[in-house]
Each structure stands twice: as structure tokens, then as C-alpha cells.
BADOLO-328776 format. One line per 5 residues: number of its first residue (from 1); their letters; for each residue x, y, z of C-alpha. Coordinates in steps of 0.25 Angstrom, whole numbers, plus 5000, padded with zeros to 4 digits. Layout:
REM BADOLO-328776
NUM = A = X:Y:Z ~ ...
This chain:
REM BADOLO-328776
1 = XXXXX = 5000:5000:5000 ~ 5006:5014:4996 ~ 5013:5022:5008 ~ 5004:5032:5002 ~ 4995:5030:5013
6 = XXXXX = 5002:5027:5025 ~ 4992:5019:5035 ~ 4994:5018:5053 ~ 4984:5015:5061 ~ 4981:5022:5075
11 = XXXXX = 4973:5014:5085 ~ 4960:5011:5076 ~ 4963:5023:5066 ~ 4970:5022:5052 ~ 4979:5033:5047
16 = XXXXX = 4981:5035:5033 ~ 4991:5045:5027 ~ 4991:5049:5014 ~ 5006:5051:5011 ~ 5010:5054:4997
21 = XXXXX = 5019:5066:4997 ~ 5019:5078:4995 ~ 5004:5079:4996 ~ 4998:5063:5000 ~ 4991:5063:4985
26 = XXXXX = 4983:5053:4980 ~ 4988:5040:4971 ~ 4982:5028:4965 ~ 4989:5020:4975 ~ 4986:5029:4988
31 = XXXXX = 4972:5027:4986 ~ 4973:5015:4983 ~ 4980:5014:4996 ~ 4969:5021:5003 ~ 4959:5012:4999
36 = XXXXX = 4966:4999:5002 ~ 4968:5005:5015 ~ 4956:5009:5019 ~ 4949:4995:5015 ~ 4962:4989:5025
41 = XXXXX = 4956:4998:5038 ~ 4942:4994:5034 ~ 4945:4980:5037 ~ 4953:4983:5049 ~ 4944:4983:5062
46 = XXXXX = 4953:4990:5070 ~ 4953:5003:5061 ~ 4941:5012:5065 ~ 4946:5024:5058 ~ 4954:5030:5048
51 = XXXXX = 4962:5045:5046 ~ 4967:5050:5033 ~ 4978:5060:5032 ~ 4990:5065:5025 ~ 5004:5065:5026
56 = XXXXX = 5011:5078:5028 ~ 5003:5091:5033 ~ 5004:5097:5020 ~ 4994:5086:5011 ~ 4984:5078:5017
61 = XXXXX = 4982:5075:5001 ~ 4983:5081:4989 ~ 4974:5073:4982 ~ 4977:5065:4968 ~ 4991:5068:4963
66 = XXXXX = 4986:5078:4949 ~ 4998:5070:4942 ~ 4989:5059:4940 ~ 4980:5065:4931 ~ 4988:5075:4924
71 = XXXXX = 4986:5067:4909 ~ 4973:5066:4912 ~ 4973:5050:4910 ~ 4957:5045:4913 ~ 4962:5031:4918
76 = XXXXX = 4971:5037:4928 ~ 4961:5047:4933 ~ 4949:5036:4933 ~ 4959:5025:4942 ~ 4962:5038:4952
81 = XXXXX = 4949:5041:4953 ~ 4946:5026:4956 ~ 4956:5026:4967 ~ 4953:5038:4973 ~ 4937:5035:4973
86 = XXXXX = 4941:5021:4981 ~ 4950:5025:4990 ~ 4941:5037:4996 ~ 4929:5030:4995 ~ 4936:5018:5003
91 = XXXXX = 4940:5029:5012 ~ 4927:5035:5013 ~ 4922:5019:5016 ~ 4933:5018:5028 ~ 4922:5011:5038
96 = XXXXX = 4928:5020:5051 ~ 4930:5035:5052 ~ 4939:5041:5043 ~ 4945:5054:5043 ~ 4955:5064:5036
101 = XXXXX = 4965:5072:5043 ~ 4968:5083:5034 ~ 4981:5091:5034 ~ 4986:5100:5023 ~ 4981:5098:5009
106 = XXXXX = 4967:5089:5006 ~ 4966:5091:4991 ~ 4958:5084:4981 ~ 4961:5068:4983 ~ 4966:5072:4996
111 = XXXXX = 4952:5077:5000 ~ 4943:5068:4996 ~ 4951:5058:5003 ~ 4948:5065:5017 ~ 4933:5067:5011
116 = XXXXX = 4933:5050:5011 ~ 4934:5052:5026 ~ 4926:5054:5037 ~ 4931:5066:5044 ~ 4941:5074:5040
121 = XXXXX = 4950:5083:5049 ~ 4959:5095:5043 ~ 4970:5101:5048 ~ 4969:5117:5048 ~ 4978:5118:5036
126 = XXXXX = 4971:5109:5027 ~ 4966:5112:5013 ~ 4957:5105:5004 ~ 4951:5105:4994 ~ 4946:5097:4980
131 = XXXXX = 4955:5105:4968 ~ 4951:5093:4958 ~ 4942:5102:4948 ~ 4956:5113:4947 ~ 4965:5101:4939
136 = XXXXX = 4953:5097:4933 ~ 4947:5086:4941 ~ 4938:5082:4951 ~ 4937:5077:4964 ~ 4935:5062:4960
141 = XXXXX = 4937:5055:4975 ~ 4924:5059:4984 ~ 4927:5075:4983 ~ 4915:5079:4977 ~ 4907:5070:4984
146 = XXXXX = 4912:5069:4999 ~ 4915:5082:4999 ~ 4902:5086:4992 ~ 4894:5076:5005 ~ 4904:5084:5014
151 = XXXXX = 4904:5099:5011 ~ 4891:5101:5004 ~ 4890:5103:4988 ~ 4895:5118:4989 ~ 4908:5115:4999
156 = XXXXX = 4910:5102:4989 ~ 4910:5113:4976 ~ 4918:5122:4982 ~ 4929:5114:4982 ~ 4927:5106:4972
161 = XXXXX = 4923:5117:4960 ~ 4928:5128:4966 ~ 4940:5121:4970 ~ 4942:5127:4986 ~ 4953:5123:4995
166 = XXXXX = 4948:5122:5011 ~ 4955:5124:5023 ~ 4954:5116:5035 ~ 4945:5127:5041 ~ 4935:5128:5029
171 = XXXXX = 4935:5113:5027 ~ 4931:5112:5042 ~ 4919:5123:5038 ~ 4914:5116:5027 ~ 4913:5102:5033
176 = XXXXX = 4924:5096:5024 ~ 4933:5093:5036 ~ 4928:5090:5049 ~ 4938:5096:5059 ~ 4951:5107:5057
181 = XXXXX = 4963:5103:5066 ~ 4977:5112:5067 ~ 4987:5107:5055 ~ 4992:5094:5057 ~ 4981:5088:5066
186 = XXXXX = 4973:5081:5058 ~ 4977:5067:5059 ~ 4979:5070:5074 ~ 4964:5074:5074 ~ 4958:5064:5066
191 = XXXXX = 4965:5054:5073 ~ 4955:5059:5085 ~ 4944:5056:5077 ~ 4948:5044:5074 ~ 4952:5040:5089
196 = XXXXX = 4938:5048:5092 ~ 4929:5037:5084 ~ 4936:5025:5089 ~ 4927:5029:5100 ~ 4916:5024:5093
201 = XXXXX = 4912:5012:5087 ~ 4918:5008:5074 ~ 4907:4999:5071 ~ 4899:5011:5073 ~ 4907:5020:5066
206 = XXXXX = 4908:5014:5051 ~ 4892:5011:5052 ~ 4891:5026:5055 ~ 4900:5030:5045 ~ 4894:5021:5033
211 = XXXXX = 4882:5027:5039 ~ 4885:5042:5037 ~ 4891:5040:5023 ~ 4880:5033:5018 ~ 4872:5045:5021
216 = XXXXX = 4878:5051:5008 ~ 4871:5042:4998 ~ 4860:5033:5007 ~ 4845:5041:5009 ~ 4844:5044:5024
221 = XXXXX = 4830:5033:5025 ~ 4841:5023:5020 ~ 4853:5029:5029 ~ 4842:5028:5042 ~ 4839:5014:5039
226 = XXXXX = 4854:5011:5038 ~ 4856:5017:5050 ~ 4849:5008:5058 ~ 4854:4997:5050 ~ 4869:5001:5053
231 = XXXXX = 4864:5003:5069 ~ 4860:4988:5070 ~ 4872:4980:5063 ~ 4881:4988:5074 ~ 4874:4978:5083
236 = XXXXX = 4881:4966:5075 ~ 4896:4974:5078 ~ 4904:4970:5093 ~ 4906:4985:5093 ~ 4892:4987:5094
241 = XXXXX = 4889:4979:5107 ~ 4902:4985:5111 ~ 4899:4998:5111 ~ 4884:4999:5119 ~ 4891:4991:5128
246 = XXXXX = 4903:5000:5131 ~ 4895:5011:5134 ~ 4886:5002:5143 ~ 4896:4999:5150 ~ 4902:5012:5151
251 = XXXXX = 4916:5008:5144 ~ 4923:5012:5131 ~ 4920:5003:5119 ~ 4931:4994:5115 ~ 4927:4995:5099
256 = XXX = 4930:4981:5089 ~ 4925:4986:5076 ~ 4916:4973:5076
């Protein structure tokens, strides 16, 4: 698997650093990487969550490297939109909490990969933005639709057909991130929210999440009957049963993932 992106793990959190110099672009075999990765954690019980960052303060990423479609070769620009749809939508389906810390540069590629997650946490000096439309392309990997679900249409055209860059502080203003920390704690902060929702159920946790993003395309009559349905297969899980009887008997859980 590339060094591209470098995995640890902490407690029950992954780590994933994009680490491409100078600026943690995209390639075929990063997001390749990425995927692959995130179908490993899904399979792993002990991991519960996941944070997504950059190397360097600078970049969290730059996105696609521009180099790749300078001949304007169709088959190339098809199999790199491939890969990038399947390794953010397989971020986007991680079964725990994700979350992106955010320092320096989040440009194109590199903003649609924090929009696949959860949360997203930006240090004060962050900018971002979707410059696709200005080289004559457009955001292929989720940007005009997660950031669409996100912002609102008109935030979404602004950057995308006006082509604006955000600040941290504007970013926080709009809803595109979540919470603005001092430069360089972002991982530090998101790593809190990590530890935050290892508090909770993780059983619990992925049916709430496939629950909330199914929102985005399921009728709410549907989404209330699913609800329930999600409500009673907790009852086939050991968390379950571990959980109500914890707080009964007035101890902290000792969570499985089962």
C-alpha cells in the first residue's frame, strides 16, 4: 500500500495522513490506498472512529495534481474520476465517525475528501475552496453534491461558480466546518472527538449514522419507519444489553462492537 497515506491507530481511532509532498495531492494509487484502507477499518471491530489529516501545516490537500489532465486525455480523466468517486464514497460509508482536521490548504480533491466525512475541524489559517470551473473542470468527487447537502445551493455556487476561497472563520459561519481551533490543533481537537464518541455506543453509532445519511435520498415516512426498524436490531447486538445495564447499574460501559 503507497506511503501516501500513512495509517497509526490510537486507542480505538485510525489516523490517516495524506503525505504527498509538497502539497498531499491526489494520485490513482493514493485513492486507491484510501479506499482499500477504509474497507480494512470497517472489518476491524476495535476501530470505532476515524480522523483525516495532512501532512505538514501548509496542505491539508491540494486536491488532484493538474499534470494529469494537461493533454486533456478522456480515458485518463474517466479512471481518475473512478477513483476518486470510490475512495470518498468509501469514506463517506466508513461505519464509525469520521472526521477531518483541517490545516493550511483544503482545495479541490482535497475538500471533497473532508466533505466525505463526518465532522470537519479547521485550524484558524485554513482555506478552502472548489477552484475546479477556473482550469476548466468541475468538481467530480462529491463537491457539488455534499457540499451542496451541506452549505445550502447558494454557499455551494459561490464557490463553486464564483470560484471563492473561505477562511476558517467563514467556513465555521456557513456550516462547511464544524468547529475553528488556533493553527496546528486540529488533529489535537479532533482526536477529542474521537475519544468523545467512544463514549458512546459504537453499535449505536454506525446505525445512527446510516440513519442521518440516509435522510439525504429516503422520504422521511420511510426514514421514520427505519428508524424504528434500526431501534429494535440494536436488541440483537451485546452492546446493547451492555449498555442499559451499565447505566442501571450505575457503572461506565465496557463497549465490544458486538
Amino acid at each position: 500500500m503507497t506511503t501516501a497515506i500513512r495509517f497509526e491507530q490510537q486507542g480505538h481511532t485510525a489516523i490517516l495522513t495524506m503525505d504527498n509532498p509538497p502539497a498531499n495531492t491526489w494520485t490513482a494509487a493514493s485513492l486507491s490506498a484510501l479506499a482499500e484502507r477504509v474497507a480494512q477499518l470497517n472489518a476491524d471491530r476495535e476501530i470505532w472512529s476515524l480522523v483525516l489529516t495532512g501532512a505538514g501545516d501548509r496542505f491539508f490537500s491540494a486536491g488532484a495534481d493538474l499534470k494529469l489532465f494537461a493533454d486533456g486525455d478522456r480515458a485518463v480523466a474517466r479512471e481518475m474520476a473512478r477513483r476518486f468517486g470510490e475512495a470518498f464514497e468509501a469514506l463517506s460509508r466508513f461505519r464509525g465517525l469520521s472526521i477531518a482536521a483541517i490545516d493550511g490548504y483544503a482545495m479541490g480533491g482535497g475538500l471533497e475528501a473532508a466533505l466525505a466525512c463526518d465532522l470537519r475541524v479547521a485550524g484558524r489559517q485554513a482555506v478552502m475552496a472548489l477552484p475546479e470551473a477556473k482550469v476548466g473542470l468541475l468538481p467530480c468527487a462529491g463537491g457539488t453534491q455534499n457540499l451542496t447537502w451541506l452549505v445550502g445551493e447558494g454557499w455551494a455556487k459561490r464557490l463553486i461558480l464564483c470560484g471563492e476561497r473561505l477562511d476558517a472563520e467563514r467556513a465555521l459561519a456557513i456550516g462547511l466546518v464544524e468547529e475553528v481551533v488556533p493553527q496546528g490543533q486540529a488533529l489535537n481537537r479532533a482526536l477529542a472527538l474521537a475519544r468523545q464518541a467512544e463514549q458512546q455506543s459504537p453499535s449505536s453509532l454506525a446505525a445512527c449514522k446510516r440513519l442521518i445519511q440516509s435522510a439525504r435520498s429516503r422520504p422521511l415516512a420511510q426514514g421514520y419507519i427505519r428508524e424504528r426498524e434500526e431501534f429494535v436490531d440494536l436488541f440483537d447486538t451485546e452492546d446493547q444489553r451492555e449498555g442499559v445495564n451499565a447505566f442501571l447499574e450505575k457503572r461506565p460501559p465496557q463497549w465490544r462492537n458486538r
